[in-house]
C-alpha positions as CSV (number, residue, x, y, z in Angstrom):
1,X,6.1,7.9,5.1
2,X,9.3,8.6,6.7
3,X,9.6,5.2,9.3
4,X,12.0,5.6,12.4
5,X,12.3,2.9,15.1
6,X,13.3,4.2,18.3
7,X,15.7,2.0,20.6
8,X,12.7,1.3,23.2
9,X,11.0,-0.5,20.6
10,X,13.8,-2.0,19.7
11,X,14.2,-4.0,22.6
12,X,10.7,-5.0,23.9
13,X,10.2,-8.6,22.7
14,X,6.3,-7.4,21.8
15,X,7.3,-5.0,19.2
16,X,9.0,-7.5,17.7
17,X,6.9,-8.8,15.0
18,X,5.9,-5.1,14.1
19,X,8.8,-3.9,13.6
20,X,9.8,-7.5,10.8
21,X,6.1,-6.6,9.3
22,X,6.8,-2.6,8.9
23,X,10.5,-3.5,8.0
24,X,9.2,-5.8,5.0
25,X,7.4,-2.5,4.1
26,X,10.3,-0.8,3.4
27,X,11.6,-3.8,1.1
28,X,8.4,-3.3,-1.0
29,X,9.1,0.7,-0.4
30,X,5.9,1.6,1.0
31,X,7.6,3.7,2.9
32,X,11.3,5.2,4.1
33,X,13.1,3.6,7.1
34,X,15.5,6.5,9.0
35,X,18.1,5.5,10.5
36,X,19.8,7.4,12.8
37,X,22.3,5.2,14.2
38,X,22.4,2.0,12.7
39,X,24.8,0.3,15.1
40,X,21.7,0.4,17.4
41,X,20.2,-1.5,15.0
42,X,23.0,-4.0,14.6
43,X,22.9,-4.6,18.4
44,X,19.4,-4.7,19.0
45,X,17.3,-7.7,20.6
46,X,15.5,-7.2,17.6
47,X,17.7,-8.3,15.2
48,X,18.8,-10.9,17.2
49,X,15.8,-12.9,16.9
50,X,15.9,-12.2,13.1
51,X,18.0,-14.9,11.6
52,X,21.6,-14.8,10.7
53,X,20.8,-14.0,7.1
54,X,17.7,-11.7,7.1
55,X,19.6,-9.6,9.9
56,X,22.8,-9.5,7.5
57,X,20.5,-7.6,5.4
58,X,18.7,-5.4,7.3
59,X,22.3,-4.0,8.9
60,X,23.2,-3.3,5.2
61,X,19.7,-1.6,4.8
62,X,20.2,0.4,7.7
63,X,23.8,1.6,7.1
64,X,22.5,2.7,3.5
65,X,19.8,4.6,5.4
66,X,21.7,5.7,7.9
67,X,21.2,9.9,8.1
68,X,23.2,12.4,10.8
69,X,20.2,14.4,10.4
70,X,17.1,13.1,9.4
71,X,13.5,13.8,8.9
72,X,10.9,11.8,10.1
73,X,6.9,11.5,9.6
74,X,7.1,8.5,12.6
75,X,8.7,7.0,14.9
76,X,8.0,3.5,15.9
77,X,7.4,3.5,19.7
78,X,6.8,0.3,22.2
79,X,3.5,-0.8,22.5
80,X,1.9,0.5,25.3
81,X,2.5,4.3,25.0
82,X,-0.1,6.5,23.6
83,X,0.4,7.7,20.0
84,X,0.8,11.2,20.3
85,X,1.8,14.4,17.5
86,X,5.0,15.9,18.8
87,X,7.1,18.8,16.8
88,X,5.8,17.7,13.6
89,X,6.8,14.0,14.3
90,X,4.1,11.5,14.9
91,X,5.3,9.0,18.3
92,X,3.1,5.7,17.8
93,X,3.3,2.1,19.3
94,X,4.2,-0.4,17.1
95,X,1.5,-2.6,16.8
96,X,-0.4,0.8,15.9
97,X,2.8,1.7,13.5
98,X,1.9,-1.2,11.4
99,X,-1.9,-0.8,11.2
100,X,-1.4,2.9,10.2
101,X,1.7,2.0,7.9
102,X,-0.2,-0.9,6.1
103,X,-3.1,1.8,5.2
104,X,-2.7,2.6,1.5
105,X,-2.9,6.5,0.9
106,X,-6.8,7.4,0.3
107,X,-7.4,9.7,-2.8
108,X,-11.1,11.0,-2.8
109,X,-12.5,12.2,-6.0
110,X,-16.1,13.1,-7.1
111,X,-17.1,9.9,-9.5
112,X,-14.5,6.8,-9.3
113,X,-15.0,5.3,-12.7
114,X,-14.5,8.6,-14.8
115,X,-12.0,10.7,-12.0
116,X,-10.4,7.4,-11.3
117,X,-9.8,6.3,-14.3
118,X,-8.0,9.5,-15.4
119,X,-6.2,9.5,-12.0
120,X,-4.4,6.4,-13.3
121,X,-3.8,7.2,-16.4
122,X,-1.9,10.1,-15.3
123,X,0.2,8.8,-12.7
124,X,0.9,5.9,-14.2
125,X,1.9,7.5,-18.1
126,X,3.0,11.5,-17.1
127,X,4.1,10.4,-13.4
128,X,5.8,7.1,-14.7
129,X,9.5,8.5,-14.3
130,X,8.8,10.4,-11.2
131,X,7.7,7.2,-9.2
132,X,10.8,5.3,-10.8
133,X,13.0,7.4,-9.2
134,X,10.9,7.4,-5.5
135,X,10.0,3.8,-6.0
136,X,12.8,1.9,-7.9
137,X,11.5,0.1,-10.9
138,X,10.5,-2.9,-9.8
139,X,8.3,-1.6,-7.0
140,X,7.1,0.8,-10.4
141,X,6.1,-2.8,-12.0
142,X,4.4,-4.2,-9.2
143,X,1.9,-1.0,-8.8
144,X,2.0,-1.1,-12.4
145,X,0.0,-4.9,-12.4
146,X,-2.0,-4.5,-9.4
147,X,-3.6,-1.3,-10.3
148,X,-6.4,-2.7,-12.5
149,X,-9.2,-0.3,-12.2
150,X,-9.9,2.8,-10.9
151,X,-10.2,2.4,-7.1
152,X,-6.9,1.9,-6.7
153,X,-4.4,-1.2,-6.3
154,X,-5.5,-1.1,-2.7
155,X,-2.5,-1.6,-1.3
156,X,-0.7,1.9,-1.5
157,X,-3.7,3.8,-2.5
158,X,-7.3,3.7,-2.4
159,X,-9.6,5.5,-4.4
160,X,-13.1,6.5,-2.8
161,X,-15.9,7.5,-4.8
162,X,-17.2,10.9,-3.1
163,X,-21.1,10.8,-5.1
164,X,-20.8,15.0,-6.4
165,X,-22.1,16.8,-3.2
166,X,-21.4,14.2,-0.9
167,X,-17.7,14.4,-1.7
168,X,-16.6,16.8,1.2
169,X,-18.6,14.4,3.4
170,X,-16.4,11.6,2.6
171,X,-13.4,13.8,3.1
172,X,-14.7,14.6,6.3
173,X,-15.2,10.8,7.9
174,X,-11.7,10.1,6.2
175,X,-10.2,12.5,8.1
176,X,-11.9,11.3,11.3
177,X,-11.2,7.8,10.9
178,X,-9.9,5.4,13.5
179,X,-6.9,5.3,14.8
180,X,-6.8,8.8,14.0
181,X,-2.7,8.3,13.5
182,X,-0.9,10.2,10.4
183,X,-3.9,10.0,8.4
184,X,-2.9,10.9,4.6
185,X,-5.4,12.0,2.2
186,X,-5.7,13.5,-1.6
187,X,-8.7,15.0,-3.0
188,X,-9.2,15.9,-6.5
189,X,-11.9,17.1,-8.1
190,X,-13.8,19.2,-11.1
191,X,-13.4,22.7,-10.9
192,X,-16.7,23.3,-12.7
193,X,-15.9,26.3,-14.0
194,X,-17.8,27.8,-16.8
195,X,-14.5,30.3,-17.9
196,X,-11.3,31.1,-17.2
197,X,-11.6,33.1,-13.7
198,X,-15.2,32.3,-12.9
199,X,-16.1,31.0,-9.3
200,X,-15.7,26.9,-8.5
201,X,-19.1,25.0,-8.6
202,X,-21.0,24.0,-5.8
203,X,-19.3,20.9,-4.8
204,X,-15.9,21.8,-5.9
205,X,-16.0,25.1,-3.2
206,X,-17.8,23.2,-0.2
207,X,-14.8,20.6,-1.0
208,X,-12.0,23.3,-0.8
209,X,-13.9,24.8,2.3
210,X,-14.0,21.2,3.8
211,X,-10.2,20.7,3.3
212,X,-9.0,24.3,4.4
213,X,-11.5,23.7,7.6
214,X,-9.8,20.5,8.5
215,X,-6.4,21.4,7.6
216,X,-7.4,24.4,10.7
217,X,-8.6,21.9,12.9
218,X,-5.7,19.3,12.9
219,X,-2.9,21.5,11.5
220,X,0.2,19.3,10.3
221,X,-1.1,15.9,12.4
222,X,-3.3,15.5,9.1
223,X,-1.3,15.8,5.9
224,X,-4.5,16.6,3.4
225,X,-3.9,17.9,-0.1
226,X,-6.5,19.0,-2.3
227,X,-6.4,19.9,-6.4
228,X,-9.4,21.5,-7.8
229,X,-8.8,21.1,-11.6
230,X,-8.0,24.3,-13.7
231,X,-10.2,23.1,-16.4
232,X,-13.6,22.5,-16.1
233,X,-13.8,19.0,-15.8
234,X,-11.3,15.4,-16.3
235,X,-13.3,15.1,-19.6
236,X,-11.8,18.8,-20.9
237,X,-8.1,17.2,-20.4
238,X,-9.0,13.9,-22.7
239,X,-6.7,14.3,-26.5
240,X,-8.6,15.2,-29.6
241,X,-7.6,11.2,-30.6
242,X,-9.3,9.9,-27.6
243,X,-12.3,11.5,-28.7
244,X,-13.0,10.8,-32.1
245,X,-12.3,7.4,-30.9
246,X,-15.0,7.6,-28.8
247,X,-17.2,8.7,-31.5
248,X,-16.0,7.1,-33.7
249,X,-16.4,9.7,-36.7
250,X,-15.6,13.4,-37.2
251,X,-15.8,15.6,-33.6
252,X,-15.9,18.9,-36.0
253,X,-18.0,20.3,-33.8
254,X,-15.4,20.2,-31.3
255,X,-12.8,21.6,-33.7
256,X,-14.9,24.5,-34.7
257,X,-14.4,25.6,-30.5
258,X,-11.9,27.9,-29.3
259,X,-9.2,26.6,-27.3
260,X,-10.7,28.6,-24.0
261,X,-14.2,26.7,-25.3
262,X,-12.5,23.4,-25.1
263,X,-11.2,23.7,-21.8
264,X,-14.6,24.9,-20.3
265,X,-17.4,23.3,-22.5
266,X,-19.3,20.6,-20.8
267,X,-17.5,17.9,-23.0
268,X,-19.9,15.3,-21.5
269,X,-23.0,16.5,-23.2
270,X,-21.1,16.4,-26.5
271,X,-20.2,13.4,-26.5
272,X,-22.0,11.8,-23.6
273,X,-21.5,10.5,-20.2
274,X,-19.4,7.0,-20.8
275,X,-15.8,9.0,-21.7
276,X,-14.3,7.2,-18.7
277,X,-14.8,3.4,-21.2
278,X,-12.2,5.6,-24.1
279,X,-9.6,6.1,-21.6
280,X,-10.3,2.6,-20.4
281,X,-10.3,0.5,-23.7
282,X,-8.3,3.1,-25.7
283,X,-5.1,4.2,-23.7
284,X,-3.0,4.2,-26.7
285,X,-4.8,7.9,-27.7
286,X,-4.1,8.9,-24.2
287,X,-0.1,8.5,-24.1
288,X,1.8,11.1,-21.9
289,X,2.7,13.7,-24.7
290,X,-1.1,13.7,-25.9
291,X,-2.2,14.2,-22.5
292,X,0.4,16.8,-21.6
293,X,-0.5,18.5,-24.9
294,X,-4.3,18.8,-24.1
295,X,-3.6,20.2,-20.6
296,X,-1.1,23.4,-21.6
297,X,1.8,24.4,-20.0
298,X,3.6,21.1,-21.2
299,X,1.1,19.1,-18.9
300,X,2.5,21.3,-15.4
301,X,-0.7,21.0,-13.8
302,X,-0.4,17.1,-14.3
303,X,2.8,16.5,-12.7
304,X,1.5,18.7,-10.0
305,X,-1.2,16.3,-8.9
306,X,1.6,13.6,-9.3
307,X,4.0,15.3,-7.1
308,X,1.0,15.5,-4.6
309,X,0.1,12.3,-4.5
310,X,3.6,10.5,-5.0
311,X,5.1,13.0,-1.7
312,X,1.6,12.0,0.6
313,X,2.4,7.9,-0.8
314,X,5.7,7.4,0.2
């Protein structure tokens, strides 16, 4: 999110050490520190109490962030005021601030072995030179080795498992979760569409009606996006090689489809329910310009879950 600190909170000795804990956050770029006048940072009782060196290098930060006109997701607030949604800009205290800063993004998705699995794989291979330019390469790396299965690296996202029909209920609790402060939320899940054009399966439409009701209820105090997939399922976007790996012999019955029938066969009862382990032990068949191939469009639909989730992370 987009992090400002305002000059009241920069002067009450309490806010102190939230506002070093959310600044270290922007080191790691968790999120974005605006500044809109950084000589207020320079002469703040804040820095002050900083150290010669460490505030040396926070007034460098903050002149590089330094914006005439800036936009904000939140400004950091002393501690005792209510949190409170004002023109699209969410006030909070500070000790708050960091509590709802340190939360990773939450991305809900119908099964989190097989969904989450795929999840990765694309962010990390199709989205790999989108998050190097919003996140630097190092901070790349580090989310890079910490995301080690599918939930997430649990630091700036978190991957809950929504159980099929029970997946809107999930979106629903998330949304309602204490503090109830610039909540951010993804949901992704299987279309399960039979055909091109046909209506969304049960849980994929009581989702979308979940997320369009809550977007209604909160309006922009809750920024929830939602992808249904265009295909049936994560399984109809896995490469030819990935699956003949998985089989480990000839998939000519899956050649012998159509390309419509490949994109809306259920691709689980061909070749069973434990795709999510080929895409886990064989990510070499699942490199970005197989998995842009398999999805049409030169993989468009990918980078849009990408640019949803990588816009809602930082």
């Amino acid at each position: 999110m987009k992090v400002e600190f305002s000059r009241a909170a920069l002067a009450q000795r309490e806010a102190f050490r939230h506002l070093t804990a959310i600044a270290w956050m922007f080191a790691d770029v968790r999120h974005r520190w605006v500044v809109v006048d950084p000589d207020a940072v320079r002469d703040s009782a804040w820095l002050d109490q900083e150290g010669p060196h460490r505030a040396r290098a926070l007034c460098e930060q903050a002149r590089r962030e330094a914006s005439a006109s800036p936009s904000r997701d939140l400004v950091v607030e002393p501690i005792g005021r209510d949190a409170r949604f004002e023109d699209g800009v969410w006030m909070v205290p500070a000790d708050i601030a960091e509590r709802v800063l340190r939360k990773p993004l939450d991305i809900v998705v119908e099964n989190a072995r097989c969904d989450g699995t795929f999840l990765k794989l694309i962010v990390l291979r199709t989205g790999g030179r989108r998050l190097e330019r919003r996140l630097g390469p190092d901070a790349l790396e580090r989310l890079r080795s910490s995301w080690t299965n599918p939930l997430g690296d649990g630091d700036r996202l978190e991957v809950h498992h929504g159980g099929g029909s029970t997946t809107a209920t999930q979106v629903d609790l998330l949304a309602s979760a204490e503090p109830p402060v610039a909540r951010r939320i993804f949901v992704f899940v299987d279309s399960d569409r039979s055909g091109p054009g046909d209506s969304l399966g049960g849980t994929a439409h009581l989702v979308e009606e979940t997320c369009l009701r809550l977007r209604e209820e909160h309006g922009e105090a809750l920024r929830l996006s939602f992808k249904v997939l265009q295909k049936r399922e994560v399984e109809n976007y896995l490469p030819r090689e990935a699956l003949e790996a998985h089989r480990r012999r000839s998939i000519g019955d899956w050649d012998q489809l159509s390309n419509e029938e490949k994109d809306y066969t259920d691709i689980k009862k061909m070749f069973g329910d434990k795709l999510w382990t080929t895409m886990r032990d064989h990510p070499q068949h699942c490199h970005e310009r197989a998995l842009r191939q398999r999805a049409g469009d030169r993989g468009h639909e990918l980078d849009e879950i990408v640019d949803e989730i990588v816009s809602l992370m930082v």
